[in-house]
N, C-alpha and C positions, 0 to 999 in steps of 0.2 A: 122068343121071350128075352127080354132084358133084363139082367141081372148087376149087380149092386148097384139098384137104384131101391130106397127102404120108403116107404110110404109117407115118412115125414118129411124124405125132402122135398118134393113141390111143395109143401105145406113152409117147408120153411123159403125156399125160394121166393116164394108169394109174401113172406114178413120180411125178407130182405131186401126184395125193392119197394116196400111201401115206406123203407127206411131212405131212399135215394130221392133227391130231385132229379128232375130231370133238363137239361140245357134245351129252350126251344127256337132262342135267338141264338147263334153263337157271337162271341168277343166282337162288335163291330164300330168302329171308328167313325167320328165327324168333326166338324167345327160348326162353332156357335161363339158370336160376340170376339172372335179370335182368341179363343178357350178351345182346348183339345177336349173332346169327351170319349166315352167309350162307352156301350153298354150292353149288356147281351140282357135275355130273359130266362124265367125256371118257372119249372112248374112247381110249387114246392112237395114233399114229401109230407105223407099226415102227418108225420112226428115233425115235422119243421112245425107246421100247422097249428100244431097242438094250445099254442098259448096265444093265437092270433086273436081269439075272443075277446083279451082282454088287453089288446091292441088296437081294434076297430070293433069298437062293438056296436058299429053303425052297421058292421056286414051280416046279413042273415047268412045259416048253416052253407045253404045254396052259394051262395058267393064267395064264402071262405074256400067252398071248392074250387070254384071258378078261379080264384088268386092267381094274377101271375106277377113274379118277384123280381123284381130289375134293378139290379147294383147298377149306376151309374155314377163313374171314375171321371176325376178330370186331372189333365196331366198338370203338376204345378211345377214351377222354377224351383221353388225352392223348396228343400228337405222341410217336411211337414211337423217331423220326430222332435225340431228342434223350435226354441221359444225365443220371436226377437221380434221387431217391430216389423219387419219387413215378411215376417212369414204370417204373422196374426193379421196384417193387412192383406198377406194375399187369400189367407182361409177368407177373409170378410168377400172378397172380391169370389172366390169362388161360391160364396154361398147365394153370393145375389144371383149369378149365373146360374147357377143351377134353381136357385127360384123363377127366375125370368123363362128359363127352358121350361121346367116343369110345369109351371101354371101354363101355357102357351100348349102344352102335351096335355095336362088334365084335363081344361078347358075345352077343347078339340072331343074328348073321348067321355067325356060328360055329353057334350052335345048331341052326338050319336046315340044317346040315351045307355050308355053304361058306365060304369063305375073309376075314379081313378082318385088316386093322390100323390103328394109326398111326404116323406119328412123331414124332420127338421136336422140335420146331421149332429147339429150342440142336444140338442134336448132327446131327441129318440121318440117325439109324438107328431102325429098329422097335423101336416102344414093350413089342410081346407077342408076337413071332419073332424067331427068328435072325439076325441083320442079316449082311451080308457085310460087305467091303473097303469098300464106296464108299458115301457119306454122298449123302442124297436132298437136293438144294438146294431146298427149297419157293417158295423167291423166283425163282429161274430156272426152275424146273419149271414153278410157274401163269404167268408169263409166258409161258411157251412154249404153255401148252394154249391159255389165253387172254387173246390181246393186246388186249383191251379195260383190261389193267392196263397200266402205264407202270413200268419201274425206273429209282428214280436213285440213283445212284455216290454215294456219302459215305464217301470217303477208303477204304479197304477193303471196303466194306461194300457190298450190294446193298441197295436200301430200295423193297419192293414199292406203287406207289401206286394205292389203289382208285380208279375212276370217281368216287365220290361222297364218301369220307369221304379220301381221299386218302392221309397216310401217319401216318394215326391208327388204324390195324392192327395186330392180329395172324395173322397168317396161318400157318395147318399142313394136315396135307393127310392122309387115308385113304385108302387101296386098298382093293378090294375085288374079287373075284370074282363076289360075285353082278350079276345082270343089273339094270337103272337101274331097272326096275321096280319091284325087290324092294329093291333100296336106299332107293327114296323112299317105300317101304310103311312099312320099317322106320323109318327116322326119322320119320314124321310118326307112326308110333304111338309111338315112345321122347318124342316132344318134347309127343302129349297128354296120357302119364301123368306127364310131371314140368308140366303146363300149368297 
């Protein structure tokens, strides 16, 4: 017999990891357009979940399960934290990039007949569906899948800081439906034929 284990802890174990995501892609590196990207995938936790209805409320119950949540990082020159012509130009440049990627990946994984987008890193809604009410916070979102990133407060602002390049980022995020499988098939064949 086993003894001090009390009946409610598998009961709480089981509400403790529906509180976690889960890392299904780890941290993986490429280039695109001579832009550094990074991106891993999560499965998200119901409590991540919880407010995605009014996020995409183009996805049925079934598909909000199916979610998979992909921060995608691009390394930048210059200190993001900070406000000058030369860094609002390269956030511009980084945002076409990562649209130019992203449609290129949606496109791909739409065609296969499943689900994907992005957003829009300024606004917080879907770049190519219907967005709802509520604006996706990319900086507190990849925090929360993966705390291996740190956020720091500058005066209103959230400022996402990587492990390694710190807060010389840009950071915006895809969802998808398809399975991490088929995700990392299709990027690594979208990132050969532009290689």
């Amino acid at each position: 017999m086993v003894t001090g284990i009390t009946s409610s802890e598998p009961e709480q174990a089981v509400k403790d990891k529906a509180k976690l995501s889960t890392c299904l892609i780890q941290p993986t590196v490429f280039e695109f357009n001579d832009s550094t990207f990074e991106y891993s995938a999560y499965k998200p936790s119901s409590r991540f979940l919880r407010d995605f209805e009014t996020i995409f409320p183009c996805l049925n119950a079934k598909q909000r399960k199916q979610l998979l949540v992909v921060p995608i990082i691009q390394k930048c020159v210059y200190d993001m934290v900070g406000l000058s012509k030369d860094v609002n130009f390269e956030r511009d440049i980084k945002l076409e990039l990562f649209v130019q990627w992203g449609k290129k990946v949606v496109d791909r994984i739409k065609s296969i007949g499943m689900w994907a987008d992005i957003m829009d890193p300024a606004s917080g809604f879907p770049i190519f569906s219907e967005g709802g009410p509520s604006p996706y916070p990319d900086v507190q979102g990849t925090h929360m899948l993966a705390p291996r990133f740190d956020v720091q407060n500058v005066g209103c602002c959230h400022i996402l800081l990587h492990p390694k390049w710190h807060s010389h980022i840009y950071p915006s995020t895809l969802f998808t439906t398809a399975p991490a499988d088929v995700l990392e098939k299709v990027i690594n064949e979208i990132n050969e034929a532009d290689g």
